[in-house]
C-alpha positions in Angstrom: 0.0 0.0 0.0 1.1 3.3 -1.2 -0.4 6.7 0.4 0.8 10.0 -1.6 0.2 13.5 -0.8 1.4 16.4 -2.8 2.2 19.7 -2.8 3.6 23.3 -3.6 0.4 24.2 -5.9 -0.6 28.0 -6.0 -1.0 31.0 -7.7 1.7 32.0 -10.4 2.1 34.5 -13.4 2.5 33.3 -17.3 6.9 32.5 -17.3 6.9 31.6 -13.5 8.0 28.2 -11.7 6.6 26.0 -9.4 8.2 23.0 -7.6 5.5 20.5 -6.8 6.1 17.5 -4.5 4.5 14.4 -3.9 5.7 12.6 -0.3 4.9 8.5 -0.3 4.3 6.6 3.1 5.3 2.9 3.1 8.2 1.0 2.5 7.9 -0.2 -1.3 7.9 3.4 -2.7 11.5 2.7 -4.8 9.7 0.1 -6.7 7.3 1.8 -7.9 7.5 4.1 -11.1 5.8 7.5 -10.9 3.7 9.6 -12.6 2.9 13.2 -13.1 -1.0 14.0 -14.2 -3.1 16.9 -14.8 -6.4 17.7 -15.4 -8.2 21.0 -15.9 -11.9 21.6 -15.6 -13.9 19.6 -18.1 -11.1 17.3 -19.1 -9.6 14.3 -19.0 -7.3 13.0 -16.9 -3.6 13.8 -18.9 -0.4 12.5 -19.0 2.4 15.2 -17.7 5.6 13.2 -17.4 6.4 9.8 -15.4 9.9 8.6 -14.0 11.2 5.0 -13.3 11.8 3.7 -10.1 15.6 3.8 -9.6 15.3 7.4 -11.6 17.1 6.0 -14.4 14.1 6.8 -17.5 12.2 9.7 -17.8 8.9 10.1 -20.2 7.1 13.6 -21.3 4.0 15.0 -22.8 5.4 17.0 -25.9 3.4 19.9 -23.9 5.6 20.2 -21.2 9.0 18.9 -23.0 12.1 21.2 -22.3 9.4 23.0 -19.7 9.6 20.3 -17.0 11.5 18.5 -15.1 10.6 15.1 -13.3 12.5 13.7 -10.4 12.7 11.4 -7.2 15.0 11.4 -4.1 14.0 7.6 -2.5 15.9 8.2 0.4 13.3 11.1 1.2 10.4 8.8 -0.7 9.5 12.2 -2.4 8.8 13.0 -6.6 9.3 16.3 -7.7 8.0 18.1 -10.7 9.8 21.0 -11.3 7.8 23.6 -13.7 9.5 26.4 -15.3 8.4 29.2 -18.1 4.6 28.0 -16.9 1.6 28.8 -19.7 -2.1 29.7 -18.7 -3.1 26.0 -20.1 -0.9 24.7 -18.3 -3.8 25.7 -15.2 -5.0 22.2 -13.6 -5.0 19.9 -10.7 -2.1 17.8 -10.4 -1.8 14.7 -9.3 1.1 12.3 -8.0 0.5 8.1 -9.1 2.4 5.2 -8.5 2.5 2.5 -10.5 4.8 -0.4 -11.6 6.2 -1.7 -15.2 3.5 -2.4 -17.9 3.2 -4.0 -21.6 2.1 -1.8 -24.4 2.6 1.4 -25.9 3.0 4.5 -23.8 1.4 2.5 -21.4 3.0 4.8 -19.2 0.5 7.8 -20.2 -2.8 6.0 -19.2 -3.9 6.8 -15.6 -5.6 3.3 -15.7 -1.4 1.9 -15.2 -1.5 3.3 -11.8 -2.3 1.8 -8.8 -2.1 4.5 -6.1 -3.4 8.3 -6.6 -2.6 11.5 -4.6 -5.7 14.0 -3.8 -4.0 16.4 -6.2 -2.9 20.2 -5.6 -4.0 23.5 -7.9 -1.8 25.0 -10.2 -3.0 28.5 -11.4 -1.2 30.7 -13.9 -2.4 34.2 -14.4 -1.4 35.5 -18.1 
């Protein structure tokens, strides 16, 4: 069992940062690949970027490529997503996921890989 909790959501202009974080209780948190989602009022669920579990691979939505940055300290059982030069569409909740190897295609970018969810945290950018 895998309990996640981010944060560092807020309020931010158009060409700001945010550093959100997503802290993991339990012991099994370095085997588990993680996820970055979003999703904005009357979407789906979307892929934002996912990292293995020794920190070795990293995976992107073309959206936030070169934008963000995904990574994990498993000493601290913590993921970071690091946003820089944010956009207004980039407004959403987003949510931490852990989740473990797959088949398939970008299996990777479909929530339905994932076996644990955060509550999420708000991301706001003001243009």
């Amino acid at each position: 069992q895998v309990q996640l909790v981010e944060s560092g959501g807020g309020l931010v202009q158009a060409g700001g940062s945010l550093r959100l974080s997503c802290a993991a209780s339990g012991r099994t948190f370095s085997t588990y690949g993680m996820g970055w989602f979003r999703q904005a009022p009357g979407n789906e669920r979307e892929f934002v970027a996912r990292i293995s579990s020794n920190g070795g691979s990293t995976y992107y939505a073309d959206s936030v490529k070169g934008r963000f940055t995904i990574s994990r300290d498993n000493a601290k059982n913590t993921v970071y997503l690091q946003m820089n030069s944010l956009k207004p569409e980039d407004t959403a909740v987003y949510y931490c996921a852990a989740g473990r190897v797959q088949s398939g295609v970008s299996w990777y970018r479909l929530p339905t890989s994932y076996d644990y969810w955060g509550q999420g945290t708000q991301v706001t950018v003001s243009s």
